[in-house]
Backbone as a printed PyTorch tensor [residue, N CA C, xyz], in Angstrom:
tensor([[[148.9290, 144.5350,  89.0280],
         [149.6090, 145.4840,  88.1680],
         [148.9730, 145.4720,  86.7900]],

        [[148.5170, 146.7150,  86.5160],
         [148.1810, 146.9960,  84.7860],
         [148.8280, 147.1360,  83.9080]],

        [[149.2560, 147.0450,  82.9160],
         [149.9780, 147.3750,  81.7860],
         [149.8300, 147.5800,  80.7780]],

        [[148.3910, 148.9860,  80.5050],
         [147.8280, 149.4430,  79.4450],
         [146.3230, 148.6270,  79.8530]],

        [[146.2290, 147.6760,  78.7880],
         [144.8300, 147.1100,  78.7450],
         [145.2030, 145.3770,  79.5150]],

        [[146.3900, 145.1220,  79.6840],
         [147.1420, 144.0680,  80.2150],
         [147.1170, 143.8810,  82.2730]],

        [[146.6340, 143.2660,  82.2620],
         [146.7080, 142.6950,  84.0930],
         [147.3130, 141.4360,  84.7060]],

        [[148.4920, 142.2390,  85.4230],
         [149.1930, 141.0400,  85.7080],
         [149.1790, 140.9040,  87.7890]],

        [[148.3200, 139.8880,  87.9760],
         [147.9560, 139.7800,  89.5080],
         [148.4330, 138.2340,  90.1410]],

        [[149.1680, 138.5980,  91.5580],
         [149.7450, 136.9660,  91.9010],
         [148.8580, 136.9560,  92.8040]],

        [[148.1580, 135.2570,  93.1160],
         [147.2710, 134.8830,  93.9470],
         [147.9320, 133.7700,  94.5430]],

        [[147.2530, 133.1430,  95.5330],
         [147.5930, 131.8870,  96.4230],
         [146.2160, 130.8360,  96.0470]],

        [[147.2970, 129.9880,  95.1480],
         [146.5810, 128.8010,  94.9210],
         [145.7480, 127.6330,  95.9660]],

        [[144.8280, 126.8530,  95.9150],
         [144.9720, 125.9580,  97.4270],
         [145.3010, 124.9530,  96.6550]],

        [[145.3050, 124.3770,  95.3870],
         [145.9170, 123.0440,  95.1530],
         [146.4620, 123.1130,  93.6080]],

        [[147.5020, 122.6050,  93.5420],
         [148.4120, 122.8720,  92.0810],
         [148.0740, 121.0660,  90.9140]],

        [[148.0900, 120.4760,  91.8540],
         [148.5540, 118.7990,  91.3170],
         [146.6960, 118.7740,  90.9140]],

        [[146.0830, 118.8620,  89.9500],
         [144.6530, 118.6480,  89.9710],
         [144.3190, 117.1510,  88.9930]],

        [[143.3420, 116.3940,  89.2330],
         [143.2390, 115.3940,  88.7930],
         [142.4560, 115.7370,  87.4820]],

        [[142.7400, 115.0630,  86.0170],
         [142.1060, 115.5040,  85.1860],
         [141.4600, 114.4670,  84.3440]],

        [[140.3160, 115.0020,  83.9250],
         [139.5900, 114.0580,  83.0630],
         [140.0050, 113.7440,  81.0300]],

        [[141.2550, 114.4400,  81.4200],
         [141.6490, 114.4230,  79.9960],
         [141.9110, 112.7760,  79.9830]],

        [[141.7820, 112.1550,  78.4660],
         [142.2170, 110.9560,  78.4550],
         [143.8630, 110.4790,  78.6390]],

        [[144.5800, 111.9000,  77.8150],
         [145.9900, 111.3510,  77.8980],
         [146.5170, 112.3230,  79.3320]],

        [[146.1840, 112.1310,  80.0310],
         [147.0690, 112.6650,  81.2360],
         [145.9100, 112.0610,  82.5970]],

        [[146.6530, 112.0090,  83.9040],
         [145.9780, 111.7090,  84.9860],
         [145.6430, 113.1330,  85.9420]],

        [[147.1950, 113.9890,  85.9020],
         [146.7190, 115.1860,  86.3990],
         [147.4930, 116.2270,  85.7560]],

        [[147.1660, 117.5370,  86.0530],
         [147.7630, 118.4620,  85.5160],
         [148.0000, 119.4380,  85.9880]],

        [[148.7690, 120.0740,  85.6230],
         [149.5310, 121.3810,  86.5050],
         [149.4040, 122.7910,  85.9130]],

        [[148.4700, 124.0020,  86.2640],
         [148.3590, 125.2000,  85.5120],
         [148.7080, 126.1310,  86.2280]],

        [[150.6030, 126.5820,  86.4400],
         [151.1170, 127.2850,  86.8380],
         [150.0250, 128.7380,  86.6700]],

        [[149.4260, 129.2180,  85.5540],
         [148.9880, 130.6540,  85.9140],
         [147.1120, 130.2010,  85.0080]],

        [[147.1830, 131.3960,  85.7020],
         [145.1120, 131.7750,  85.1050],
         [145.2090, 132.5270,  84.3460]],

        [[144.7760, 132.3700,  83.0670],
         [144.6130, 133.0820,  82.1470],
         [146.0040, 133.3220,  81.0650]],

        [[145.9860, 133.8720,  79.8560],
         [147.3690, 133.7730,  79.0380],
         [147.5960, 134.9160,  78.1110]],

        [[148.2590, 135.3450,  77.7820],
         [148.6430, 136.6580,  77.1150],
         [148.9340, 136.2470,  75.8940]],

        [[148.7890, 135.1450,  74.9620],
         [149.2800, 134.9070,  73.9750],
         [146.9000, 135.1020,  73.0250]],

        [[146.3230, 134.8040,  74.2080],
         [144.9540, 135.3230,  73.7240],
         [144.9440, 134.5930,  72.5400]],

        [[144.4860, 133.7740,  72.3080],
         [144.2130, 133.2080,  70.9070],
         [142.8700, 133.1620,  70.4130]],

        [[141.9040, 133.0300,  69.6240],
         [140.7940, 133.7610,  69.5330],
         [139.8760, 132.4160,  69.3160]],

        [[140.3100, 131.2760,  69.1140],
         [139.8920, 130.2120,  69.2790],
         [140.1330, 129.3590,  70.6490]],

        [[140.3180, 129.7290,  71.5880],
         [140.7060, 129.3180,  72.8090],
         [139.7970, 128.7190,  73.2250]],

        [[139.8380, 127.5020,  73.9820],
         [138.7070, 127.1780,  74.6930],
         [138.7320, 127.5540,  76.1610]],

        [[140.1350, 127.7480,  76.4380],
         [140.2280, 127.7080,  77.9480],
         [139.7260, 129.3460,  78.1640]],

        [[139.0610, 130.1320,  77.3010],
         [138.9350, 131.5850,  77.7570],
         [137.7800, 131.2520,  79.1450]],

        [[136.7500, 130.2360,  79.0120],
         [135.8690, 129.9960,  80.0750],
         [136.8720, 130.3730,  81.5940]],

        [[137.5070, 130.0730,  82.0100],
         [138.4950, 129.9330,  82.8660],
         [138.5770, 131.5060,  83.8730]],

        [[138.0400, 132.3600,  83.0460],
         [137.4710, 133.6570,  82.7350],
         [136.6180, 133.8230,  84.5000]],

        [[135.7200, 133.0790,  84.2920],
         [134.4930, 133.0830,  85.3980],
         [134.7430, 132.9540,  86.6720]],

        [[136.1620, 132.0410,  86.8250],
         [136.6660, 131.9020,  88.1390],
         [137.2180, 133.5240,  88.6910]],

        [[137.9830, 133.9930,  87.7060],
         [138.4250, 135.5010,  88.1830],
         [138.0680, 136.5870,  87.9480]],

        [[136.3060, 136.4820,  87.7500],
         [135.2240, 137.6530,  87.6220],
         [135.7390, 138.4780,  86.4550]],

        [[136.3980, 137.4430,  85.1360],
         [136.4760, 137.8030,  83.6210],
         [135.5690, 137.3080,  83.1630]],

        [[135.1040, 138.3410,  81.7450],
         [134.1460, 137.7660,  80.9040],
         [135.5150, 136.9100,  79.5860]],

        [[134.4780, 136.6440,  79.2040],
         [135.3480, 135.4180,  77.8410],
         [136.1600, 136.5860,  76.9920]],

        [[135.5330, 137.4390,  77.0570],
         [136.2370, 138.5930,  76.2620],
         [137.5860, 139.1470,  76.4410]],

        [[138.0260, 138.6030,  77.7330],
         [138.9180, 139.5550,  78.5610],
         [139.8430, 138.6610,  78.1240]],

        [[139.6980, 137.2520,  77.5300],
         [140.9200, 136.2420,  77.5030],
         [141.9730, 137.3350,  76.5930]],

        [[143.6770, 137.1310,  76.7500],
         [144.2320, 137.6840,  76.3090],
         [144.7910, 138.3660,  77.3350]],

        [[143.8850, 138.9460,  77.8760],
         [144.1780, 140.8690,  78.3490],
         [144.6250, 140.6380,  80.4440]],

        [[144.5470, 139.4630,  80.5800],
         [144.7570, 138.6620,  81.9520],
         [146.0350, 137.8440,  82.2460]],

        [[146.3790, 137.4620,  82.7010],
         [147.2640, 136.3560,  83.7330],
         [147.5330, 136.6650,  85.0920]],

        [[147.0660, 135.7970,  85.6970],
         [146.9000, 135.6380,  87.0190],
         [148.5380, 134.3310,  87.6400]],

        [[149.0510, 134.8230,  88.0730],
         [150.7280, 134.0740,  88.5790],
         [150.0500, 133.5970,  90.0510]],

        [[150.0190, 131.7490,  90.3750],
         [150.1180, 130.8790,  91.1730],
         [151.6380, 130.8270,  91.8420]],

        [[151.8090, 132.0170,  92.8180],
         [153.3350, 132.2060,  93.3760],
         [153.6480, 131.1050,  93.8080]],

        [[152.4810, 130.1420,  94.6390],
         [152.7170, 129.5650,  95.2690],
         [152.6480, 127.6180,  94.7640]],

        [[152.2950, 127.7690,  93.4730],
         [152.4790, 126.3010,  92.9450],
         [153.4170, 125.1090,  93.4480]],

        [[154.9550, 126.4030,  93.2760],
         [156.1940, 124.9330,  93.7600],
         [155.9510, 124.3950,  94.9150]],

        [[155.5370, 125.2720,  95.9530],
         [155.7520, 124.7200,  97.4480],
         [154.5040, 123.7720,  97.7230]],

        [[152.9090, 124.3190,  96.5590],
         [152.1510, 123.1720,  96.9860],
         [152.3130, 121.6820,  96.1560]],

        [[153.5550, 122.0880,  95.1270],
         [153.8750, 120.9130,  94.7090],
         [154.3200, 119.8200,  95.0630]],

        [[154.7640, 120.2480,  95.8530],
         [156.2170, 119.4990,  96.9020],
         [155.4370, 118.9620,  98.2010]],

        [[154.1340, 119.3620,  98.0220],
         [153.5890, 118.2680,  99.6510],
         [152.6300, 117.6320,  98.6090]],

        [[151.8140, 118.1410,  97.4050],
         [151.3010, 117.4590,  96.7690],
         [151.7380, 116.2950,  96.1070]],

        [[152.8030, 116.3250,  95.6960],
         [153.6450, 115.0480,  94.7320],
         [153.9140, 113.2310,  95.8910]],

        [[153.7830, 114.3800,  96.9740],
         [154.7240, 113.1180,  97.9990],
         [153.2990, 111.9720,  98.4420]],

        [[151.7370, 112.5520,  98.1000],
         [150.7370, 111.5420,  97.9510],
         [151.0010, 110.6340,  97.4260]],

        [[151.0960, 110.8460,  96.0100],
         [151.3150, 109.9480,  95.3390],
         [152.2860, 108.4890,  95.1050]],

        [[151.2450, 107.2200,  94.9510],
         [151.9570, 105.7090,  95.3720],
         [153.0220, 106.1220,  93.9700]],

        [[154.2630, 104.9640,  94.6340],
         [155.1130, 105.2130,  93.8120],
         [156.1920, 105.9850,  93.0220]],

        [[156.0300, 106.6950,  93.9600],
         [156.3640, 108.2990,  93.2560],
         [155.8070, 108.3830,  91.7550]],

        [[154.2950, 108.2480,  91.7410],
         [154.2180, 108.5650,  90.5670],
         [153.7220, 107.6320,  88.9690]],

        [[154.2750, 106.5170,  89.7090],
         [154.6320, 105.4030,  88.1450],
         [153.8610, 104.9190,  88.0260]],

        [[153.8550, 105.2580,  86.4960],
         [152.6940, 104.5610,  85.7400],
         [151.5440, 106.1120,  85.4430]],

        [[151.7400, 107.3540,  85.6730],
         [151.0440, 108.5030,  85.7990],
         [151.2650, 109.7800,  84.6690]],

        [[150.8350, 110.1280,  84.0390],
         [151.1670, 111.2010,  83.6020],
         [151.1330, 112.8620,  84.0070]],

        [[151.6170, 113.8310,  84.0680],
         [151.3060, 114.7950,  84.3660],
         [151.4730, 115.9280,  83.1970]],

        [[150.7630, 116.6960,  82.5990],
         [150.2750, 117.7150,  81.8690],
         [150.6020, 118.7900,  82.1600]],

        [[151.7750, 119.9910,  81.3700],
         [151.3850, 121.1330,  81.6710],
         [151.4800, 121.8820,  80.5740]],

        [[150.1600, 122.4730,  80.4360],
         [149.1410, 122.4560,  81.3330],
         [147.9610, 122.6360,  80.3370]],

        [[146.9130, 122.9480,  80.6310],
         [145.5840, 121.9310,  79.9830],
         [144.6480, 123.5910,  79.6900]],

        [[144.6880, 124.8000,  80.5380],
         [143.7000, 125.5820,  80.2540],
         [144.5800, 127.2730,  80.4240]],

        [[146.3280, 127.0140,  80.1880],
         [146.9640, 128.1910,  79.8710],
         [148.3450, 127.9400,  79.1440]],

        [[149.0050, 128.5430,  79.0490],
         [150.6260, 128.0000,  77.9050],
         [151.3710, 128.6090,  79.7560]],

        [[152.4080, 127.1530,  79.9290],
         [153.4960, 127.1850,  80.9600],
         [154.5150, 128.1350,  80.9610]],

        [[154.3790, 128.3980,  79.0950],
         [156.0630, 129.2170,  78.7130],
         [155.6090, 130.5110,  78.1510]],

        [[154.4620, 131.3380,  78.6740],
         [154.2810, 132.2590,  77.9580],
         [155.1080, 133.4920,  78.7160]],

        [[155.0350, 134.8960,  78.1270],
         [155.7930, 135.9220,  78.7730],
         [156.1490, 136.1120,  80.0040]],

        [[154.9980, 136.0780,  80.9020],
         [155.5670, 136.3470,  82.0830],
         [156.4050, 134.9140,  82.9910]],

        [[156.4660, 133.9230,  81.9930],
         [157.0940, 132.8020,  82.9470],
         [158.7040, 133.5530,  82.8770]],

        [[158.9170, 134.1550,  82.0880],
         [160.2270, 135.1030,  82.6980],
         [160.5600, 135.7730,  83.4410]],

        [[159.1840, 135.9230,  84.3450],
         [159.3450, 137.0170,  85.8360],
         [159.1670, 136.0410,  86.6690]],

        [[158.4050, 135.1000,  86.6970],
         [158.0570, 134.2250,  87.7300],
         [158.4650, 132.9860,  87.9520]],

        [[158.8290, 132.3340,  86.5010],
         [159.5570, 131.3190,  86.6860],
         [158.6900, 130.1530,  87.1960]],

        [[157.4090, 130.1550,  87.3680],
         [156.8810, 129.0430,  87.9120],
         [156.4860, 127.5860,  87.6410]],

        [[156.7560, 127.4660,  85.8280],
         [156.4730, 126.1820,  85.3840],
         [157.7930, 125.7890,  85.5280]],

        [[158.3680, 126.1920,  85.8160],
         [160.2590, 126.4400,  85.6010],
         [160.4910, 125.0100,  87.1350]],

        [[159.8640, 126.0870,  88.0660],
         [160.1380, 126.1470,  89.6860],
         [159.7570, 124.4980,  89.4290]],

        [[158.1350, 124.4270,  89.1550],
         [157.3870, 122.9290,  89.2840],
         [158.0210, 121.7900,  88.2840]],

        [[158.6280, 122.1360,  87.3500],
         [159.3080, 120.7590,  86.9130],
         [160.6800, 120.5210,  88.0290]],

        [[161.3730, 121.7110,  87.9720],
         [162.5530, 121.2780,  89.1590],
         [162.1270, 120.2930,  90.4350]],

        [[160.7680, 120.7590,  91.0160],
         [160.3260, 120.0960,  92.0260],
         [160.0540, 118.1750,  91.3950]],

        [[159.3490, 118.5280,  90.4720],
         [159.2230, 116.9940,  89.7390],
         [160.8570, 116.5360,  89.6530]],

        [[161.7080, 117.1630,  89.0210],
         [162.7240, 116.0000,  88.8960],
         [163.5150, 115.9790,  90.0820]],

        [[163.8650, 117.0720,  91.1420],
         [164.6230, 116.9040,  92.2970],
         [163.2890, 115.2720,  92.8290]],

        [[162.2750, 115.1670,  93.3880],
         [161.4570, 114.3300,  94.1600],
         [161.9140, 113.1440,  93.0880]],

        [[162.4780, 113.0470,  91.5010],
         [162.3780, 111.9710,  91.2630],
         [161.2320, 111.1330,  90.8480]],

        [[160.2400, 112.0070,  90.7120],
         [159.3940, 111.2380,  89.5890],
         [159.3430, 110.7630,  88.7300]],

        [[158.4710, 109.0340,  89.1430],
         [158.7400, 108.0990,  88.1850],
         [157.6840, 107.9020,  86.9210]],

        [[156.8330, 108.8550,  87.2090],
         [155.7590, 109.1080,  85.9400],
         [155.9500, 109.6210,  84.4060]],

        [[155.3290, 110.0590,  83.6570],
         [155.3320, 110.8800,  82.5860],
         [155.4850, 112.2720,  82.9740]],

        [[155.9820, 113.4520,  82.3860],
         [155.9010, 114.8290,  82.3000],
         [155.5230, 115.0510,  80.8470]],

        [[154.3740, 115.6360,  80.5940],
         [154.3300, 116.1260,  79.2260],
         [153.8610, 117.3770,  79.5300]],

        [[154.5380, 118.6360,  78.2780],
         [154.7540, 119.7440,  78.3900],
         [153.4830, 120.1490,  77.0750]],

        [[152.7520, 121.0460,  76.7780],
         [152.0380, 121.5310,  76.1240],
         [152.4930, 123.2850,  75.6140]],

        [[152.9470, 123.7620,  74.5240],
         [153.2760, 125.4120,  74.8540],
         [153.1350, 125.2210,  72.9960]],

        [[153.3860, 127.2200,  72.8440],
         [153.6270, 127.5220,  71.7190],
         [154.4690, 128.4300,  71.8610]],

        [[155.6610, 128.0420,  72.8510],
         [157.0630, 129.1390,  73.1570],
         [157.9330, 128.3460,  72.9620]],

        [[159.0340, 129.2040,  72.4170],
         [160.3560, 128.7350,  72.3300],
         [160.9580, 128.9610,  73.6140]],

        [[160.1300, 129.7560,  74.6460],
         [160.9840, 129.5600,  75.7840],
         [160.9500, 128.4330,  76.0530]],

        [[160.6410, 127.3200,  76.0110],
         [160.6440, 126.0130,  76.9340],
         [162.0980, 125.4300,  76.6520]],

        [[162.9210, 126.2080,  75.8130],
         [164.5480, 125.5280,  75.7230],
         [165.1720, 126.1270,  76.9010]],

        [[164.0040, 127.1240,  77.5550],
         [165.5720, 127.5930,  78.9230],
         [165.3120, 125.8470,  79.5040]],

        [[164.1590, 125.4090,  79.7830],
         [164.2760, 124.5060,  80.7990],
         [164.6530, 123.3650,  80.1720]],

        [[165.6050, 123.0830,  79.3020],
         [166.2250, 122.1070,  78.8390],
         [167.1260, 121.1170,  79.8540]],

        [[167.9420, 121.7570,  80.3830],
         [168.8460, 121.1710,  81.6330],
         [167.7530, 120.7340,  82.3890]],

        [[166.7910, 120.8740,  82.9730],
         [165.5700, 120.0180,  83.5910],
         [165.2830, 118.8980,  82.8420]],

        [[164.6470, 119.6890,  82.1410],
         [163.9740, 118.3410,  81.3540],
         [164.6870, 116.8290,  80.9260]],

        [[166.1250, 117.2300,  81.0070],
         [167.1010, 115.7230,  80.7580],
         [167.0830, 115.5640,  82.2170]],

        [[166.3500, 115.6860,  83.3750],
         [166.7390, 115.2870,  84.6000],
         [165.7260, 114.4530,  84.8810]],

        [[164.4620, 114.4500,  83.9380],
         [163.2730, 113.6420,  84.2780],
         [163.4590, 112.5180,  83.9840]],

        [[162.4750, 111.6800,  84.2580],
         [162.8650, 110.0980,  83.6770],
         [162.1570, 109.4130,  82.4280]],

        [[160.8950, 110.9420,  82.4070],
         [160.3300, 109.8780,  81.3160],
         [159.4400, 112.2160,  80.5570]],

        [[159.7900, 112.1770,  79.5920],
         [159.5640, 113.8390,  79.7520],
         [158.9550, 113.7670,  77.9140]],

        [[157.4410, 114.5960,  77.2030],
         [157.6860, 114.7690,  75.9370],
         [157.4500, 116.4110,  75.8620]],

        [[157.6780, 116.3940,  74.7440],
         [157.2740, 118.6270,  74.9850],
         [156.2650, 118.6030,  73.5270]],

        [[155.3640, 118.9790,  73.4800],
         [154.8000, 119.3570,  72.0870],
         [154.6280, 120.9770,  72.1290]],

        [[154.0500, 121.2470,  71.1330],
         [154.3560, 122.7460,  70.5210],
         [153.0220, 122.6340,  69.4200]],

        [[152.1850, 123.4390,  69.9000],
         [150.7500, 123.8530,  69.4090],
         [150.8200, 124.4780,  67.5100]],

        [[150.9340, 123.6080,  66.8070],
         [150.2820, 124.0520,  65.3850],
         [149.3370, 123.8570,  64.9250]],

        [[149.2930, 125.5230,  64.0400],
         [147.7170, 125.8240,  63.7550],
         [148.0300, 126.1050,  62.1710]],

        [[148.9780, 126.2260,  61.2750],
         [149.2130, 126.6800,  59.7500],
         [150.4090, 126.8190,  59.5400]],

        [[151.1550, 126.5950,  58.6680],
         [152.2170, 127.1190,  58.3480],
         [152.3890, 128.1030,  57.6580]],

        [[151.9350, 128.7780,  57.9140],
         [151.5840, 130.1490,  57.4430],
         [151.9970, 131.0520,  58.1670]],

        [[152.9040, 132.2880,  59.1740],
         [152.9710, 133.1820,  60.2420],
         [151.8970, 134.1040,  59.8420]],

        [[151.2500, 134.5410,  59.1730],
         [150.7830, 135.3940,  58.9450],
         [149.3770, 135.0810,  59.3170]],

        [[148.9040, 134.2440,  58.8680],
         [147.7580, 133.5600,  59.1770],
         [147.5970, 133.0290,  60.3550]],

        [[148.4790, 132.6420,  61.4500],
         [148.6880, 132.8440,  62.6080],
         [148.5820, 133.8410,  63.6780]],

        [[148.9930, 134.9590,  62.9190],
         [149.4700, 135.8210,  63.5970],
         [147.8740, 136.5700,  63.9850]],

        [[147.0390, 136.2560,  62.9350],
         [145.6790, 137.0730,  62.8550],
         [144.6470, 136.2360,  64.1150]],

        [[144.8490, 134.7960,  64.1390],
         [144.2990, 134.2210,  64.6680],
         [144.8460, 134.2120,  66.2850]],

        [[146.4940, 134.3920,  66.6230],
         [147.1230, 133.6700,  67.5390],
         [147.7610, 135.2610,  68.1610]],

        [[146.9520, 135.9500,  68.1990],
         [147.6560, 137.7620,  68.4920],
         [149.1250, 138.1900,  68.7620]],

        [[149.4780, 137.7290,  70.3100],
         [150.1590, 137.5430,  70.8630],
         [151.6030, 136.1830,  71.5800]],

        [[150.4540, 135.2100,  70.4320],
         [151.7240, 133.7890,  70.2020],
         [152.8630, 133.9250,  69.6040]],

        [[154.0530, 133.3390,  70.2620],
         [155.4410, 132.9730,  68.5720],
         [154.9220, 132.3870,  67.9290]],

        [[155.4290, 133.0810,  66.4660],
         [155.4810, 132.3390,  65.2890],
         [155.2050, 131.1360,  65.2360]],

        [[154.7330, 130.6570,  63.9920],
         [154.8340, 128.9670,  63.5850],
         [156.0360, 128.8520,  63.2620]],

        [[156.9580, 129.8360,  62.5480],
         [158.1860, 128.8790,  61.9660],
         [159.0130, 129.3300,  63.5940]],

        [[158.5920, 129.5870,  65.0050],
         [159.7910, 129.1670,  65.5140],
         [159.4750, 128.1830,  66.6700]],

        [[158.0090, 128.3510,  66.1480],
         [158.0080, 126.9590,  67.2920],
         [158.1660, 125.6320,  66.5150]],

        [[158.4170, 125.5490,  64.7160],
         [158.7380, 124.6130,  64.3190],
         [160.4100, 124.3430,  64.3330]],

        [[160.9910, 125.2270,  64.8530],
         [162.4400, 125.3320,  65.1010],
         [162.3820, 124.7780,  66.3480]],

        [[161.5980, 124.7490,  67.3210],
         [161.7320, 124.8990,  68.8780],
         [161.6470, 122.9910,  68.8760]],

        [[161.0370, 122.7080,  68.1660],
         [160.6520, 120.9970,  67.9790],
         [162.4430, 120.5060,  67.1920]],

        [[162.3370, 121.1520,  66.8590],
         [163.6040, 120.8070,  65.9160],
         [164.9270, 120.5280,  66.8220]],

        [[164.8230, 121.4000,  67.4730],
         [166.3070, 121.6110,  68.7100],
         [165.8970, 121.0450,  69.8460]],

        [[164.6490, 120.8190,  70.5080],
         [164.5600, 119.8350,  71.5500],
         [164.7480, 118.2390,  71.1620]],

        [[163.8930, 117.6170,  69.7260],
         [164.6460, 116.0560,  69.1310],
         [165.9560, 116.3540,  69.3920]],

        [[167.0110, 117.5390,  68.5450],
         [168.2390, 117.1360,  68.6430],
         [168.8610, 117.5770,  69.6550]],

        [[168.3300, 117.9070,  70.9300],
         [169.0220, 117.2700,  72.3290],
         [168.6230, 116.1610,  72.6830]],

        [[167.5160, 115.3600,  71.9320],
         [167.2460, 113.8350,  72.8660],
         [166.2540, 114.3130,  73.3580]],

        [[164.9800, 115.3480,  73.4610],
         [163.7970, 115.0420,  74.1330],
         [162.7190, 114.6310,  72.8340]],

        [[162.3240, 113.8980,  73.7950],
         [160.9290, 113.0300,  72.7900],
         [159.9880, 114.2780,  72.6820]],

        [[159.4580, 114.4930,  71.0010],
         [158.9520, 115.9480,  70.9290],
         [157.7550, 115.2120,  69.8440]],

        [[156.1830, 116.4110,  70.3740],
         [155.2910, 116.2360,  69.3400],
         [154.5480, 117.3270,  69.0540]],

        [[153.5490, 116.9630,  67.8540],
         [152.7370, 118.6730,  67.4100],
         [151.4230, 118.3720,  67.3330]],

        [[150.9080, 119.2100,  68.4020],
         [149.3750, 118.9140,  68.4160],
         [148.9500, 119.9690,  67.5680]],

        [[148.1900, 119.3310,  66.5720],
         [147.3440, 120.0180,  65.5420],
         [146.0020, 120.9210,  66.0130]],

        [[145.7820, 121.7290,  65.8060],
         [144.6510, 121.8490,  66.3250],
         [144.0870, 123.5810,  66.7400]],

        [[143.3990, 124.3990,  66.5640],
         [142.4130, 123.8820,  65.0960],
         [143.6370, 124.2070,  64.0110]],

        [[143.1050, 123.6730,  62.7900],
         [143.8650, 123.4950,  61.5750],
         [142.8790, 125.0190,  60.8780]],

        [[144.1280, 125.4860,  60.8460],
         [143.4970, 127.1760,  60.0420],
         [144.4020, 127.1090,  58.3980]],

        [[143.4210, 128.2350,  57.7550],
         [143.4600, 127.7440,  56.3560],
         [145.0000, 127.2450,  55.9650]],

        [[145.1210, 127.2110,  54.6680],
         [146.4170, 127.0940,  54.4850],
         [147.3520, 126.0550,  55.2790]],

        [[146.9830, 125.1540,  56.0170],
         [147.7030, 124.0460,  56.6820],
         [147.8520, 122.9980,  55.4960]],

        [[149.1090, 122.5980,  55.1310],
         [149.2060, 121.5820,  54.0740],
         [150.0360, 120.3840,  54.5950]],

        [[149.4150, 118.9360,  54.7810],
         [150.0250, 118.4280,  55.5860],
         [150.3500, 117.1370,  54.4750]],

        [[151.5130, 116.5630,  54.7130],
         [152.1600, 115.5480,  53.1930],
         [152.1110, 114.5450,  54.0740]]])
């Protein structure tokens, strides 16, 4: 489906749980391909090549993994321990909570699967949405869960030039604010630092 200069296409994943070479996580989970929030410093635009996009196209794509939860749920049950001692990432090369996770629901679907199985690992969440408070009632079901929230300036404006289609800075600095005061362990990955960032 198109939507102007916007493409929104569901595919069948063959594996959701991927092992990653990041230092702070073991594997990671990238409910969709590609992201609508387009940020112009992106690294993950490469990501591009797998679905016969050029780097250019980042933004103007998302590709929906319908099928993530169900390969979650035979993928998770590998794992010794259920898990412990492991971290899992979501997600590493798109945002979990961007627009269309309101039609599809799929980072939604894959934490439910993590806390129904009872995983005894880490969950850490990566976004620059305030949607990630729908999945609040989840997230107190995990055993060990942090959420960070991507800042680039405190500035919206200066954001807004760089980050097209992202929320705001002041509401994803609200969004940190109200997940501490339900009790989830919350952090802010810096990164890149655009002008005007003043940090005390």
């Amino acid at each position: 489906m198109k939507n102007n200069s916007f493409e929104i296409k569901e595919l069948f994943a063959k594996s959701i749980l991927v092992p990653s070479k990041l230092p702070e996580c073991d594997f990671v989970i990238n409910p969709y391909t590609g992201c609508r929030f387009g940020c112009s410093y992106c690294y993950a635009s490469f990501m591009g090549r797998f679905v016969n996009k050029n780097i250019s196209d980042w933004g103007n794509y998302v590709y929906a993994k319908i099928n993530a939860p169900e390969l979650l749920k035979k993928e998770i049950t590998k794992l010794k321990d259920k898990g412990k001692g492991k971290t899992i990432l979501l997600s590493s090369v798109t945002d979990p909570f961007q627009g269309i996770e309101a039609k599809y629901k799929i980072s939604t679907k894959c934490l439910d699967v993590l806390a129904d199985y009872g995983f005894e690992g880490k969950v850490s969440i990566l976004t620059k949405s305030p949607a990630v408070l729908s999945v609040l009632s989840i997230l107190k079901r995990l055993k060990n869960v942090d959420v960070g929230l991507t800042i680039t300036s405190t500035n919206d404006q200066i954001s807004r030039y760089f980050e097209k289609f992202a929320p705001s800075l002041s509401s994803r600095l609200e969004t940190l604010k109200k997940l501490n005061e339900e009790g989830i362990k919350t952090y802010s990955f810096f990164g890149p630092l655009l002008p005007h960032f003043v940090a005390n």
